[in-house]
N, C-alpha and C positions, 0 to 999 in steps of 0.2 A: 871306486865310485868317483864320478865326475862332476865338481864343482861349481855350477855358471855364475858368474856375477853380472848384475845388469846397473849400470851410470843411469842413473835418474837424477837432473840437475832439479835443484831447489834453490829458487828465487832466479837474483839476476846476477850478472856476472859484473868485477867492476865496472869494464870497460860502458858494459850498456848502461849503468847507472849513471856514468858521465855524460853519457850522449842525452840521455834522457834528460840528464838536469840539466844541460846547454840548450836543446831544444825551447826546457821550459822555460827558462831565463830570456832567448828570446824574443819569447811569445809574448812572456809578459810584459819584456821591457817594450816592446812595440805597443801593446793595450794600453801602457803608461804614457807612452808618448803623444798616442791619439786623445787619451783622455784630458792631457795638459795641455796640448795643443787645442783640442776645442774649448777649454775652460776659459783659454787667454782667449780666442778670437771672441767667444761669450761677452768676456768683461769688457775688452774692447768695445765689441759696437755696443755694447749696455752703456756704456762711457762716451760712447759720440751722440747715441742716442740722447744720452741725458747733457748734451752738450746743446745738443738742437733745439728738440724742447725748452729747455730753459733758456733760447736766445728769442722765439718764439713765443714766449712767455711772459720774457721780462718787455717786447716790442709792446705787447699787446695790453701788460699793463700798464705802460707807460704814457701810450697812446689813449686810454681812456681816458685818464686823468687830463693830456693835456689837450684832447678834445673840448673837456668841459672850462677851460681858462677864459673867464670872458661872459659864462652865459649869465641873461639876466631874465629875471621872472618876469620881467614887463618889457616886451621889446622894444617899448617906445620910450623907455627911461634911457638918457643919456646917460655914458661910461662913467661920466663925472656924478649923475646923481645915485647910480647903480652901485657905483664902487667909492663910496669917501675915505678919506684920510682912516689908515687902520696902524696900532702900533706896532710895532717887530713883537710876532710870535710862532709860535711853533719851530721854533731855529731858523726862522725868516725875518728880514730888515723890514724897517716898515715901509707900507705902499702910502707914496700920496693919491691924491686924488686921480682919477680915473687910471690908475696904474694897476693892472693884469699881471703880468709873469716876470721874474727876475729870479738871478740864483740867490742861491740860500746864502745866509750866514756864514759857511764855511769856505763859500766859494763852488762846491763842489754837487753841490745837487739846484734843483728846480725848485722855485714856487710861484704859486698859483693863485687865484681865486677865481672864485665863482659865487652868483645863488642856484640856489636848490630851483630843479626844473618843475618838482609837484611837491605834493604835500608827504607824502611819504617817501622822500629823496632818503639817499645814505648815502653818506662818506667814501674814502677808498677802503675806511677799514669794516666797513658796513654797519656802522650807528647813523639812527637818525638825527635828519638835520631837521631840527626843530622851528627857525624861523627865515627869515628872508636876510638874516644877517650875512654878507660876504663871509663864504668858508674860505679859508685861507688852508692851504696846501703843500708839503715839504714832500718831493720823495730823491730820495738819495742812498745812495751806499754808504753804511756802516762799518766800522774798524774790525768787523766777523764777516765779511764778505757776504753781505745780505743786503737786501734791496730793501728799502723800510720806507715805509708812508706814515706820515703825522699831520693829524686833521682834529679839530677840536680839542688839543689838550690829548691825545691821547695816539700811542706812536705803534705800529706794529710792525711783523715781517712780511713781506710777501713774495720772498723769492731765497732762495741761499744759494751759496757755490757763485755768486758774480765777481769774480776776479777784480774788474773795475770797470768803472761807469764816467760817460766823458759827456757834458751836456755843454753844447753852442748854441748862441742868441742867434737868430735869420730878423739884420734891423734893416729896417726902413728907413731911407733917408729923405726921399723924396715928394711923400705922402701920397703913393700910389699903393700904399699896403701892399707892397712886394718885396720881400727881402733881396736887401742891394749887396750884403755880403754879415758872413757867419764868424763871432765873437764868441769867445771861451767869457769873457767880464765886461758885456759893455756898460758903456757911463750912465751914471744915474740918469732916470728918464727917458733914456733908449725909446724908440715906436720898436717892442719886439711883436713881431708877427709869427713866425716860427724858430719851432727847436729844432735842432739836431741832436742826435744821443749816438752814441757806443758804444755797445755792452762788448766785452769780455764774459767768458763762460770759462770754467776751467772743468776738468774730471774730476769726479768723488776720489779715483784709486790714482795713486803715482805708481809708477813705471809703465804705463800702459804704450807713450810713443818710443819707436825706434830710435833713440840718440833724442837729442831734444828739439822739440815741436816748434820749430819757430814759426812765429804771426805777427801780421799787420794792427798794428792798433794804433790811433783810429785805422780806418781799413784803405784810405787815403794816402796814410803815410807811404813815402818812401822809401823806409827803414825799417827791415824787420825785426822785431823783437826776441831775441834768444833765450828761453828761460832759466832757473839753473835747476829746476826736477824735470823730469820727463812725464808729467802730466799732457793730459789732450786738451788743446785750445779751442775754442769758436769765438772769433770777431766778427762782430755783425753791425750796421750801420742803420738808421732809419730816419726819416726826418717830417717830422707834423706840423703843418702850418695849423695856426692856431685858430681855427674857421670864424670863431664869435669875433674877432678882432680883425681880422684879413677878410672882409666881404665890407 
């Protein structure tokens, strides 16, 4: 009697099992790669985006305020009867008589005054202004890299992430209410007619630029700035002549 045997192979052989897990190794490491690779370009533009934004942001709130430097509820009250002698507050020197904008206390930020346009005016930080008394105005960047307004006694944030902030007088010399040239500190008394400002922005995330981000700041300069992280920069430049006082 004659015996047949028949080879039925069960499972894989090693060799296949190598190929097999080389194949999937990879596949995967390819899916890794596309997936990190779009993660970073993600945070990336999320990171310039919120560079722009917030340079756009901090123009736009800085410019409201210093559109209002100046106004007065009766337009036919003179600067001197509109704005009297006010003490230093709000982290601002005090203003004499018919004196509108100068830097702050520290040197490094802006103030202001104004009156209230109606009866239900508010602040930068949104309280009511109660009466006809000159509001006095500070906005400046703070030692957390925030844009902060102080109005009445009472001081808030309105911006974070601003690296730093550079504010220049535009003074009159002439008394054609035209800025004849732009001061980081001018002298008591100055005719300021417009500001200048510079905001710096930086990125929420570090490591986002290629090697480090260098930028102009002010954006005038000559000299780029080199950082020591690799965060993403935006310098931005703007300048507001200050209408109630320049007309």
């Amino acid at each position: 009697m004659t015996i047949k045997f028949r080879n039925h192979q069960n499972g894989l052989s090693l060799i296949e099992l190598m190929i097999a897990l080389l194949l999937s190794s990879l596949l995967i490491i390819g899916v890794t790669q596309i997936y990190i690779d779009n993660k970073q370009s993600y945070i990336f533009q999320q990171n310039q985006t919120g560079n722009q934004e917030g340079s756009r942001f901090a123009a736009m709130l800085i410019e409201k305020e210093l559109y209002r430097a100046g106004h007065r509820r009766l337009a036919q009250d003179s600067f001197a009867i509109a704005f009297p002698y006010q003490a230093a507050a709000n982290g601002c020197p005090a203003f004499s008589v018919g004196e509108l904008a100068k830097p702050s206390t520290s040197g490094s930020g802006v103030c202001l005054r104004y009156q209230r346009s109606y009866d239900n005016d508010v602040d930068c930080l949104g309280n009511g202004i109660t009466s006809d008394t000159p509001v006095i105005t500070r906005i400046e960047r703070n030692a957390n890299n925030e844009l902060i307004c102080m109005a009445q006694g009472t001081s808030g944030t309105l911006l974070e992430n601003l690296n730093n902030l550079i504010f220049e007088y535009g003074v009159n010399t002439d008394g054609s209410r035209v800025a004849n040239k732009y001061l980081t500190a001018p002298t008591a008394g100055a005719s300021i007619v417009a500001v200048r400002y510079s905001t710096l922005m930086a990125s929420t995330s570090d490591g986002q630029a290629i090697g480090k981000d260098s930028y102009y700041f002010p954006l005038y300069s000559d000299t780029a700035n080199t950082p020591t992280d690799n965060k993403l920069y935006k310098s931005a430049q703007g300048t507001t002549t200050l209408r109630n006082i320049a007309q």
